[in-house]
C-alpha positions, 0 to 999 in steps of 0.5 A: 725758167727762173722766176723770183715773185716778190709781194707785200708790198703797199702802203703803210704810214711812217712808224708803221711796218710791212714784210715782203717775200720773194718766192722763188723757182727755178734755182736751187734755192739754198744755194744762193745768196738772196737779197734784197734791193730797193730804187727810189724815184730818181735814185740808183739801185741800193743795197737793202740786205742779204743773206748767204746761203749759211744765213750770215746777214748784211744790212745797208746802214740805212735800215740796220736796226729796222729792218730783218731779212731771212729765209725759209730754204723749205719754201723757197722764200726770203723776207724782209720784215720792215719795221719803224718805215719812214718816208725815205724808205719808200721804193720799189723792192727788188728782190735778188738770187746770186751764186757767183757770177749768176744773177736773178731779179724780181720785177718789184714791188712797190712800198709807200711810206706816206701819211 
């Protein structure tokens, strides 16, 4: 059974920072594609970041700069290390495995930029 559990979650003020991770069982971790993924209130699902199964890194505009993704093959995880969060940040986090035409999903986790 595939599971993907992502935390850290919460809430943070604007300019302030949080990591999420996503543990990940079931798959052979290295192999796939991990990324991350967010959904606003009343927004489509966006691309956050990923990172293959080599490391190469993408990043969606919005967070370039802020934001890092990486991952520890050892323990099954991927981070998303947030930085300089702003309000427009807030979302619920998913957490993604891909390797070709197969696709995983967390349930999410919930981050609130707000004052």
């Amino acid at each position: 059974q595939v599971q993907l559990v992502e935390s850290g979650g919460g809430l943070v003020q604007p300019g302030g920072s949080l990591r999420l991770s996503c543990a990940a069982s079931g798959i052979i971790f290295s192999s796939y594609r991990m990324g991350w993924y967010r959904q606003a209130p009343g927004k489509q699902r966006e691309l956050v970041a990923t990172i293959s199964s080599g490391g190469t890194t993408n990043y969606a505009d919005s967070v370039k700069g802020r934001f890092t993704i990486s991952r520890d093959n050892a323990k099954n995880t991927v981070y998303l290390q947030m930085n300089t969060l702003k309000a427009e940040d807030t979302a619920v986090y998913y957490c993604n495995a891909r390797d070709n035409a197969i696709n995983y999903w967390g349930q999410g986790t919930l981050v609130t930029v707000s004052s």
